[in-house]
C-alpha positions in Angstrom: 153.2 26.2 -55.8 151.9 29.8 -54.6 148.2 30.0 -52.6 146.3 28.0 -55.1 147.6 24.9 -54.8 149.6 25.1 -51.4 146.8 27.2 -49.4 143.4 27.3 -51.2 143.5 23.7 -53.2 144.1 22.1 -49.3 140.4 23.1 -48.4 139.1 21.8 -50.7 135.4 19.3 -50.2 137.1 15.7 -50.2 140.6 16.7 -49.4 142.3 13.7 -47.2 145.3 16.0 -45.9 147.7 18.4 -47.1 151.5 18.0 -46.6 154.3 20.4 -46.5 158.2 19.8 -46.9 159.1 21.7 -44.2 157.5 25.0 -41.9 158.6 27.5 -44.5 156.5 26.0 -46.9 153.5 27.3 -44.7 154.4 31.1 -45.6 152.1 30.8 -48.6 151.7 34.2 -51.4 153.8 36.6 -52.6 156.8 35.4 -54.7 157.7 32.3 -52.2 157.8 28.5 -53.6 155.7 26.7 -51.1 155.9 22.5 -51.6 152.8 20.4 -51.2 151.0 17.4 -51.1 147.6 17.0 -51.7 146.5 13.7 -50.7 142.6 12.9 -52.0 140.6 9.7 -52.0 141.7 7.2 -54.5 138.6 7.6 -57.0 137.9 5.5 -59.8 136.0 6.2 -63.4 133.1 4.0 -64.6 131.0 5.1 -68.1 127.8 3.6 -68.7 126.2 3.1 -71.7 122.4 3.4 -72.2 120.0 3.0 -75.1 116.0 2.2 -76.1 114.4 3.2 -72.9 111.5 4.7 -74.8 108.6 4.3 -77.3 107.1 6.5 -80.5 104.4 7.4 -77.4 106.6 8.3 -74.3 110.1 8.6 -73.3 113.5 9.7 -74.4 116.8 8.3 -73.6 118.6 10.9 -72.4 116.5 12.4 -70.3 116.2 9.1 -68.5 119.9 8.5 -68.6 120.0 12.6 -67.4 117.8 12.1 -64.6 119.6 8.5 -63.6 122.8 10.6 -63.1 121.6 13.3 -61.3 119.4 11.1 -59.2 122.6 9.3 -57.9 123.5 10.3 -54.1 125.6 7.5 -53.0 128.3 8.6 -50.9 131.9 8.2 -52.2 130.5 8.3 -56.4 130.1 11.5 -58.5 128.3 11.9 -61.0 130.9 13.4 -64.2 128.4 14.0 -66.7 126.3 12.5 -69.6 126.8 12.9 -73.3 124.3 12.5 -76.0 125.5 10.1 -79.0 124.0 10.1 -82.7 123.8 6.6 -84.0 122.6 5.7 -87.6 119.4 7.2 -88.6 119.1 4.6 -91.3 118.8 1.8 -88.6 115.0 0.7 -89.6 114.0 0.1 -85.9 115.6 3.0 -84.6 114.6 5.0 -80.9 112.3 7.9 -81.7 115.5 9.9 -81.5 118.2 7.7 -83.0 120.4 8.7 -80.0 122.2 7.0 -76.9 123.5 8.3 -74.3 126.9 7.7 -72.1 126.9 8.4 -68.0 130.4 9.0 -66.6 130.8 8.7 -63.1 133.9 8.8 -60.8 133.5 6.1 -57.7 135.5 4.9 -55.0 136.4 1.2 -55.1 134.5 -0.1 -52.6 131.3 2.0 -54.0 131.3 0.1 -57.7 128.8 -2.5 -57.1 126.4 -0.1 -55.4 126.8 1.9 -58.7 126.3 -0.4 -61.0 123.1 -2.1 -59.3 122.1 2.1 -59.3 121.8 2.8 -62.7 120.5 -1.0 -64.0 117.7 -0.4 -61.1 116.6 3.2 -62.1 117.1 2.9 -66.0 114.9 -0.6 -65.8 112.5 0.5 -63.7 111.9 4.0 -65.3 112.4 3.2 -68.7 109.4 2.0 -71.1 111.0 0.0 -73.6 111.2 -3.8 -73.4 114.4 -3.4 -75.1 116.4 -1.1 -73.3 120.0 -1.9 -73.4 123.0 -1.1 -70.6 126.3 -1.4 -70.3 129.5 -0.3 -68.6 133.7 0.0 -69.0 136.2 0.7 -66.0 139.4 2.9 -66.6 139.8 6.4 -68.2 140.5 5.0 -71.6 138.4 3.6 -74.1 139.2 0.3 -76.2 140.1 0.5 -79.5 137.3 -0.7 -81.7 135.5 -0.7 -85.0 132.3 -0.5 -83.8 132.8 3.0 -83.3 132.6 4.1 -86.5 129.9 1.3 -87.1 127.2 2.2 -85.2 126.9 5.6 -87.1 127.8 3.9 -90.6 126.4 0.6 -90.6 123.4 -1.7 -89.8 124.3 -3.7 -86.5 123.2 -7.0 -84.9 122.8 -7.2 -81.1 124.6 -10.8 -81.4 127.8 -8.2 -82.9 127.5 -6.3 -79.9 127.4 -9.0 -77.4 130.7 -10.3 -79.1 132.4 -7.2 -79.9 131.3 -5.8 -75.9 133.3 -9.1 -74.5 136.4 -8.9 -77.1 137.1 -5.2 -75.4 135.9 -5.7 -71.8 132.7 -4.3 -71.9 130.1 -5.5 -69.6 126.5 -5.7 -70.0 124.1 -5.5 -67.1 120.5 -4.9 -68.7 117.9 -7.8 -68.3 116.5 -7.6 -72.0 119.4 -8.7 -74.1 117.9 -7.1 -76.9 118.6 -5.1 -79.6 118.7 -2.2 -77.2 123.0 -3.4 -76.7 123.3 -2.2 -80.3 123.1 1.6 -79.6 124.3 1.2 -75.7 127.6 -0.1 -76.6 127.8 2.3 -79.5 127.5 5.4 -76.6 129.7 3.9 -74.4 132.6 3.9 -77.1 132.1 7.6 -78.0 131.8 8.9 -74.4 134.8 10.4 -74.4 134.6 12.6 -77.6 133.4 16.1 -78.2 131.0 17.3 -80.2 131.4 15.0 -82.7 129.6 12.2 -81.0 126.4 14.0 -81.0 126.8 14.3 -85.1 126.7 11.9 -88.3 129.7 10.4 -88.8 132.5 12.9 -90.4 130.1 15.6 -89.7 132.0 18.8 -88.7 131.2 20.6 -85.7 
C-alpha cells in the first residue's frame, strides 16, 4: 500500500493501531510498497425494520424512522443509513404513504442491547399509531424469503409475518403486535437493495 492506506488510512477516527512489517515500511509515498495493518474495533451490523407510526392526520414513517437514526448517540453504534420501501398500494388499510422504512446501523457487541431498547423506545414513544410495527436482523446478509416479493404483490396477514419473521431469524421488538409487522418485516427484507425498493414491484429505476 502507498500513503493512503499505510500513512493516511492509520489516522483515521476509530483506528485501534496501525502495524508495519518492518521500519522500511514507514518510508511511505513515492513508488515504495509499504505493508500494513490496520487494526479497527470489531463492529457489528443490525437493520431495523419500521412501519405504521402514523395516522391520515399526523405522521409519516420515515421521517420518524429518519429522525430515530440520527437521534442515536450512543458511543460504540453508527448510524449507516435508512432506506425508504414501497409496499402494496392495494393493501386496504394501508399507512397514508404505503411505505416502510429500514434503519442500518453498525454496533459494537457489547452496545446491541442498548441499540435495540433505542430505537423500540424512540419509535413507540414518538410514533402515533397504535399499530406500529418493529423489527430487527443481525449479519450483513439478508435471509432468503418470499415475503419479499409479497409484501409489494400480495395482501398479507400479520399472523404470516410473525411466522415467516421466526422461520428466517427475524426478531420483533414492538409492543403492538399488530398489523404494523406486515410492512416492518417487508422493509427489513429489502434494506439492502437499491432503488428498487423504493418502487412497485418490477418497476424499473
Amino acid at each position: 500500500a502507498g500513503v493512503g492506506v499505510a500513512a493516511c488510512l492509520a489516522q483515521a477516527p476509530g483506528v485501534i493501531r496501525a502495524e508495519y512489517k518492518s521500519e522500511e515500511d514507514l518510508n511511505v509515498g513515492g513508488a515504495r510498497i509499504c505493508r500494513s495493518t490496520v487494526v479497527l474495533p470489531k463492529y457489528e451490523k443490525i437493520t431495523f425494520g419500521i412501519d405504521d407510526t402514523d395516522v391520515k392526520e399526523e405522521g409519516a414513517t420515515w421521517v420518524l424512522a429518519l429522525q430515530c437514526g440520527e437521534a442515536c448517540k450512543i458511543e460504540g453504534v453508527e448510524f449507516l443509513g435508512m432506506r425508504l420501501v414501497q409496499l402494496n398500494p392495494k393493501a386496504p388499510n394501508k399507512t397514508t404513504n404505503c411505505t416502510g422504512s429500514a434503519l442500518s446501523f453498525a454496533v459494537l457487541p457489547e452496545k446491541k442491547e442498548e441499540l435495540i431498547s433505542f430505537v423500540k423506545t424512540f419509535i413507540e414513544e414518538h410514533s402515533v399509531s397504535p399499530e406500529t410495527g418493529i423489527c430487527y436482523l443481525e449479519g450483513l446478509v439478508m435471509p432468503e424469503s418470499p415475503y419479499k416479493k409479497q409484501i409489494k404483490t400480495e395482501l398479507l396477514t400479520a399472523e404470516y409475518a410473525n411466522a415467516e419473521a421466526e422461520r428466517i431469524g427475524v426478531t420483533f421488538i414492538d409492543s403492538a403486535n399488530a398489523k404494523g409487522r406486515i410492512g416492518s418485516l417487508g422493509a427489513l427484507l429489502w434494506a439492502n437493495d437499491g432503488v428498487e425498493a423504493a418502487g412497485l414491484f418490477g418497476e424499473e429505476a
